[in-house]
C-alpha positions as CSV (number, residue, x, y, z in Angstrom):
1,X,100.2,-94.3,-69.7
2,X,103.6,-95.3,-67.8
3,X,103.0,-98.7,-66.2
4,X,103.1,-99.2,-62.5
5,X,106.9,-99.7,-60.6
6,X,106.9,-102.7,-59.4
7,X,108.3,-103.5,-55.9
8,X,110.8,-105.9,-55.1
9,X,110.8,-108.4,-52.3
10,X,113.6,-110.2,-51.1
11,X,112.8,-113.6,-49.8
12,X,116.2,-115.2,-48.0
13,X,114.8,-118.7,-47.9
14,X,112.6,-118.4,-50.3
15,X,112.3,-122.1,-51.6
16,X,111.9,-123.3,-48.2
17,X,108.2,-124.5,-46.4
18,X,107.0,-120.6,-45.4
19,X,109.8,-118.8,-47.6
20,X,108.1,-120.4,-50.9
21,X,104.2,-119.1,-50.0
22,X,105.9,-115.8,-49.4
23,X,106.8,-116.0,-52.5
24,X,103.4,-117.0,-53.8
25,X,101.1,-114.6,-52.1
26,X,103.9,-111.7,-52.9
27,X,103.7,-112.5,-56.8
28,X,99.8,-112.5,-56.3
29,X,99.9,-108.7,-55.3
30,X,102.5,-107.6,-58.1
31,X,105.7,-107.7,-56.4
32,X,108.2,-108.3,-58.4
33,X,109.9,-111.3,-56.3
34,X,113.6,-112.7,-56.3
35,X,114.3,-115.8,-53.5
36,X,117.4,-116.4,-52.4
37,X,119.0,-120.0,-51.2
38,X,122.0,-122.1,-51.6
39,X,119.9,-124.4,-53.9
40,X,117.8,-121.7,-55.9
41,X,114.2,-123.5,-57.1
42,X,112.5,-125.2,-54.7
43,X,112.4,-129.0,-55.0
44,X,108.8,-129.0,-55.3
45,X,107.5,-132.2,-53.9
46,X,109.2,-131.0,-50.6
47,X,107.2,-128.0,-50.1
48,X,104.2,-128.6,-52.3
49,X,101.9,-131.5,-53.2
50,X,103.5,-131.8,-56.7
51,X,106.9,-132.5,-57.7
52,X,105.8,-130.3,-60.9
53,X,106.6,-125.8,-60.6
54,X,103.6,-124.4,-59.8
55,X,102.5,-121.2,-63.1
56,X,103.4,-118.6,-60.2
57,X,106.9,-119.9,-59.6
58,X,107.7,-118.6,-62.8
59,X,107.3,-115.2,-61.7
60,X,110.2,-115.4,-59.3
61,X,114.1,-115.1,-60.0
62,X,115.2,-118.1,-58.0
63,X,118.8,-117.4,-57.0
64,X,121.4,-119.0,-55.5
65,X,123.6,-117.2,-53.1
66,X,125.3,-118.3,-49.0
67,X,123.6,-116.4,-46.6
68,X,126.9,-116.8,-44.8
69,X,128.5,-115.3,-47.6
70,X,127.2,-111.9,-47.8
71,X,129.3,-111.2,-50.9
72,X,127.2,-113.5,-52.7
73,X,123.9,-111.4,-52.0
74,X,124.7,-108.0,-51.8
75,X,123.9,-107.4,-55.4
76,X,120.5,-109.1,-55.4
77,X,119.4,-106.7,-52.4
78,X,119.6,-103.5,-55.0
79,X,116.7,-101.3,-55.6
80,X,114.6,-103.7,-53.1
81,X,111.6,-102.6,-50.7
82,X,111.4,-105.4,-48.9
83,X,113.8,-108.4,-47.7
84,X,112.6,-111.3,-45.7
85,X,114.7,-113.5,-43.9
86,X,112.8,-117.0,-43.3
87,X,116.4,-119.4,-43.1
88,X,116.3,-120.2,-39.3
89,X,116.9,-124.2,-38.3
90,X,114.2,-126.0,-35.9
91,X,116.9,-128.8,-35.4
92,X,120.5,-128.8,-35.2
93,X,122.7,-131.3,-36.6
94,X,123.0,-133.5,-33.5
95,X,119.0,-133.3,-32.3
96,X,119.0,-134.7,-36.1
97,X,121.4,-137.5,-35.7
98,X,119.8,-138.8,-32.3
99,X,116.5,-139.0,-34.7
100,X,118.2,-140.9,-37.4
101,X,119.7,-143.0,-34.5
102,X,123.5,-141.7,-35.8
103,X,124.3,-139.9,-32.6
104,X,124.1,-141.6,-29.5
105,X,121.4,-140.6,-27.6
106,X,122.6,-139.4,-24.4
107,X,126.0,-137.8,-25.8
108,X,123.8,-135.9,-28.6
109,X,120.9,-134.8,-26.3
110,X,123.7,-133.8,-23.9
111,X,125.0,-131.2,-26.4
112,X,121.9,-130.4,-28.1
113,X,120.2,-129.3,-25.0
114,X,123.6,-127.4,-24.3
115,X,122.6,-124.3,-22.6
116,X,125.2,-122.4,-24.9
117,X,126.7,-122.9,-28.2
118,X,129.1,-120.7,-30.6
119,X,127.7,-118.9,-33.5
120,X,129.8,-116.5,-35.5
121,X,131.8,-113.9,-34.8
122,X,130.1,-110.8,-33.7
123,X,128.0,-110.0,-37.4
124,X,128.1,-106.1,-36.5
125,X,132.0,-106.1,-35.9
126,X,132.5,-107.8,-39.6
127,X,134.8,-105.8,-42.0
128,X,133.6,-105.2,-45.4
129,X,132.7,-108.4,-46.9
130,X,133.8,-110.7,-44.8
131,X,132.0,-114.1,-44.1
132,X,130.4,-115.6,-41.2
133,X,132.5,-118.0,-39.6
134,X,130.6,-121.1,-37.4
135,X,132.7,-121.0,-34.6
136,X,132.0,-124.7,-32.9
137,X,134.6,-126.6,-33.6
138,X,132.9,-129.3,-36.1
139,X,131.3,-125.7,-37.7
140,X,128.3,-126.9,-36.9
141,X,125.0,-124.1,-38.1
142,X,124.3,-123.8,-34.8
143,X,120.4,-121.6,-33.6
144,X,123.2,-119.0,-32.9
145,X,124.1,-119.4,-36.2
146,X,121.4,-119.6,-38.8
147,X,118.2,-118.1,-36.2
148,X,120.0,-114.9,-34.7
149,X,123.8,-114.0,-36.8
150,X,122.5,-114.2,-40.8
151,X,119.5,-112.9,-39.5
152,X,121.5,-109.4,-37.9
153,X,123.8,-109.9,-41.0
154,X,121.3,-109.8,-43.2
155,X,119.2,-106.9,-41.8
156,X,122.9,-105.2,-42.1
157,X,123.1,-105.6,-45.9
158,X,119.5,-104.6,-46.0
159,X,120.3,-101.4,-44.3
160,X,122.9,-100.8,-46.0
161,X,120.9,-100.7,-49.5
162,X,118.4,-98.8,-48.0
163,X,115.6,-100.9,-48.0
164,X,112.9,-99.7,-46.0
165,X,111.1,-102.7,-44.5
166,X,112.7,-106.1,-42.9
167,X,110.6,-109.0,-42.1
168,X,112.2,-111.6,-39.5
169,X,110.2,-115.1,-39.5
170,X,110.9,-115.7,-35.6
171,X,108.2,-118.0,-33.5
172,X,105.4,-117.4,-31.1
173,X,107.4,-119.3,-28.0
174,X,109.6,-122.7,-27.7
175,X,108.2,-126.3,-26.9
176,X,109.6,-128.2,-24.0
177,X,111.1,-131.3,-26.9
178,X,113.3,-128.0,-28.3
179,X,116.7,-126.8,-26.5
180,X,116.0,-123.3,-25.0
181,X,118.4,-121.2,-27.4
182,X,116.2,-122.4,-30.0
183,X,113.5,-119.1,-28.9
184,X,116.1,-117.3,-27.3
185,X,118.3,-116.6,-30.7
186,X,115.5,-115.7,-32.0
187,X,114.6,-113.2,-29.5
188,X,118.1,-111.8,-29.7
189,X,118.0,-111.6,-33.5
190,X,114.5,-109.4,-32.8
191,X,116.7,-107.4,-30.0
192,X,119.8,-107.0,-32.3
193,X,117.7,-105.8,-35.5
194,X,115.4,-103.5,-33.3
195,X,118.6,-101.7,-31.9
196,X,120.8,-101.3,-34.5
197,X,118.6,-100.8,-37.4
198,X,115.9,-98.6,-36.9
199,X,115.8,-96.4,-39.9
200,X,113.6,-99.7,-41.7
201,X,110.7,-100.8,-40.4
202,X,111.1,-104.0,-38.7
203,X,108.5,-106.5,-38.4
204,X,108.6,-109.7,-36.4
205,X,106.2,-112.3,-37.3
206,X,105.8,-115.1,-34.3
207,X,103.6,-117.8,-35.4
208,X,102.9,-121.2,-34.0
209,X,102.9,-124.5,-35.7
210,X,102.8,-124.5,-39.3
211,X,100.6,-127.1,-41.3
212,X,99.6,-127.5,-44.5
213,X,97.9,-130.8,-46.6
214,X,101.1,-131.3,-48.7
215,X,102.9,-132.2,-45.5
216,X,99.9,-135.2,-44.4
217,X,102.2,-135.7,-41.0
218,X,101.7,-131.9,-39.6
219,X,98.0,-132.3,-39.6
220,X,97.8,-134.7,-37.0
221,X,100.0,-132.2,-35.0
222,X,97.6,-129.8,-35.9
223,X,94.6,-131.2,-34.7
224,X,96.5,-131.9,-31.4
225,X,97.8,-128.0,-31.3
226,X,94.3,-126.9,-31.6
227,X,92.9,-129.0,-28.9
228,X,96.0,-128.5,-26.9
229,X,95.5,-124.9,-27.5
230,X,91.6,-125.0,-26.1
231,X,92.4,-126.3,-23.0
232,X,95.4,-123.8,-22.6
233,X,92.8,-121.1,-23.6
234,X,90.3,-122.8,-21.2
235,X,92.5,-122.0,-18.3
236,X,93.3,-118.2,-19.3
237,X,96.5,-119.7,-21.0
238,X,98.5,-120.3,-17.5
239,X,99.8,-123.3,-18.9
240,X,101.6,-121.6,-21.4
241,X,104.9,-121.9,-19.4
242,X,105.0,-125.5,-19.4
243,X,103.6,-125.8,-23.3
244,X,105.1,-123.3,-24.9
245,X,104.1,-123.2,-28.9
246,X,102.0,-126.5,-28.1
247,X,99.6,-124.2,-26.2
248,X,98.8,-122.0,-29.1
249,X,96.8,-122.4,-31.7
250,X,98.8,-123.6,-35.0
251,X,98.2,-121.8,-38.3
252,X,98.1,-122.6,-41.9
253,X,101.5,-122.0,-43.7
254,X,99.7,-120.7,-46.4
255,X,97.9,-118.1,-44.4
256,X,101.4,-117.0,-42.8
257,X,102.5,-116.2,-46.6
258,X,99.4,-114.2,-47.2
259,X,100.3,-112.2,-43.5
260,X,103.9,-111.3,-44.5
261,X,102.9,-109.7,-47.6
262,X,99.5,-108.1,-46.1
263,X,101.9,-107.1,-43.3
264,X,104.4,-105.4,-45.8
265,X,101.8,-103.6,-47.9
266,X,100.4,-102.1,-44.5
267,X,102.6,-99.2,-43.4
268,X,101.4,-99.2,-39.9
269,X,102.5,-102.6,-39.4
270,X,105.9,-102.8,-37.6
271,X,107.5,-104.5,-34.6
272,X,106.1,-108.0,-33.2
273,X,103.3,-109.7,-35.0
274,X,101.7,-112.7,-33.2
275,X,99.5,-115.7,-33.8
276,X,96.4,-113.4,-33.3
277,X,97.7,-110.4,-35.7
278,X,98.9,-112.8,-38.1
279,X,95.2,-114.6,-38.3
280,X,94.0,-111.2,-38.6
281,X,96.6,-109.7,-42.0
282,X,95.7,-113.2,-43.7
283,X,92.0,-112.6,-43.7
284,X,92.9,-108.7,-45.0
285,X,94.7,-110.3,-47.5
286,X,91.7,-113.0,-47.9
287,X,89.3,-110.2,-48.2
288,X,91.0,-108.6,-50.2
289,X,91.6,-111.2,-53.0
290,X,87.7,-111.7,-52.8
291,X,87.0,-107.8,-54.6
């Protein structure tokens, strides 16, 4: 008897934090996984607690490739079911140098809290193969940039090779210490994709704060999410609009992983996926693992 056909999942960020336990829990249910990043394999010790591959990893066809550069991709998207794109930035390049005390502090809040930035040029106007272009002057990888255009780009190429379902890592809300376009690019990638693409099936997963015990200093953050998030719930969540993300309850990056794929294998699962939804396709996938 003729084995099985494996399906393929595309993970664009794939050696990242969440792109690498997409990657994990996909390989877990038989998909046959490629990840896609400017580096290729993950350096381990940053997104796991060893520096050593994982016996899973091996499963995966880590590949290097500019999201940018869509030329550099299109042939790994080929015959795939599924594409994920988990490459948006949390911090731009000057938030980063006011942290490392490179930036002054008033000239590189001033432009990090910016209330607009360039991105590309328009990614559904591109002509054949033609690359994003960063359009700020320094060509910074602006939100605008990395959250909302390779996102649309992406979903393009997707659609292009007929895949049927696109997964878009977004987030459940922004946090007052985060510039605004931060949640709004993502909410315009969701918008953009939505619109132009609706032949696949989209899904949007929004989750909170991501922790996990291989990265000790989220867990403090945790443990103030969740009590953050029990007030906020205590008050039928009207303090959302000042906390944002702080006010919800934070998830396990682990259990996000186990969502995407759960999410992917479910056919009736399309459009936004929040905190709640996502809490409720891990433990699927947990329950399912258990038989």
């Amino acid at each position: 008897m003729a084995g099985l056909v494996k399906k393929k999942l595309v993970v664009c960020g794939g050696n990242g934090f969440l792109g690498s336990r997409i990657c994990k829990a996909a390989t877990s249910r038989g998909w046959d996984v490629t990840s896609i990043s400017r580096s290729g394999e993950p350096q381990w010790a940053s997104v796991s607690s060893s520096p050593n591959a994982p016996l899973w990893s091996k499963s995966v066809s880590w590949q290097s490739a500019d999201i940018l550069k869509p030329s550099t991709y299109q042939s790994l998207l080929q015959g795939a079911d599924a594409v994920v794109h988990s490459m948006g930035i949390l911090l731009e390049a000057d938030y980063k140098g006011v942290i490392s005390g490179k930036e002054p502090i008033v000239k590189g809040l001033q432009r990090a809290f910016s209330s607009t930035k360039f991105g590309t040029q328009n990614p559904l106007e591109r002509k054949g193969n033609e690359d994003l272009t960063p359009k700020e002057s320094d060509g910074q990888l602006t939100y605008e940039v990395m959250n909302r255009d390779s996102a649309i780009t992406l979903a393009q190429e997707a659609a292009a090779q007929d895949v049927s379902s696109f997964v878009y890592i977004s987030a459940t809300a922004g946090t007052p210490i985060l510039p605004a376009r931060y949640i709004t690019t993502k909410r315009d990638a969701e918008s953009a994709i939505a619109t132009n693409f609706p032949r696949m099936r989209n899904i949007f997963i929004r989750p909170s704060f991501l922790y996990d015990s291989s990265r000790s200093f989220t867990l403090p953050i945790a443990a103030g999410g969740f009590v953050a998030s029990m007030i906020n719930s205590a008050t039928g969540n009207r303090l959302t609009w000042l906390m944002g993300a702080g006010g919800v309850k934070p998830v396990k990056a682990d259990a996000v992983g186990e969502a995407v794929v759960e999410a992917l294998d479910d056919e009736n699962v399309k459009g936004v996926v929040d905190v709640p939804d996502i809490e409720a396709l891990a433990t699927k996938a947990w329950r399912r693992g258990m038989l």
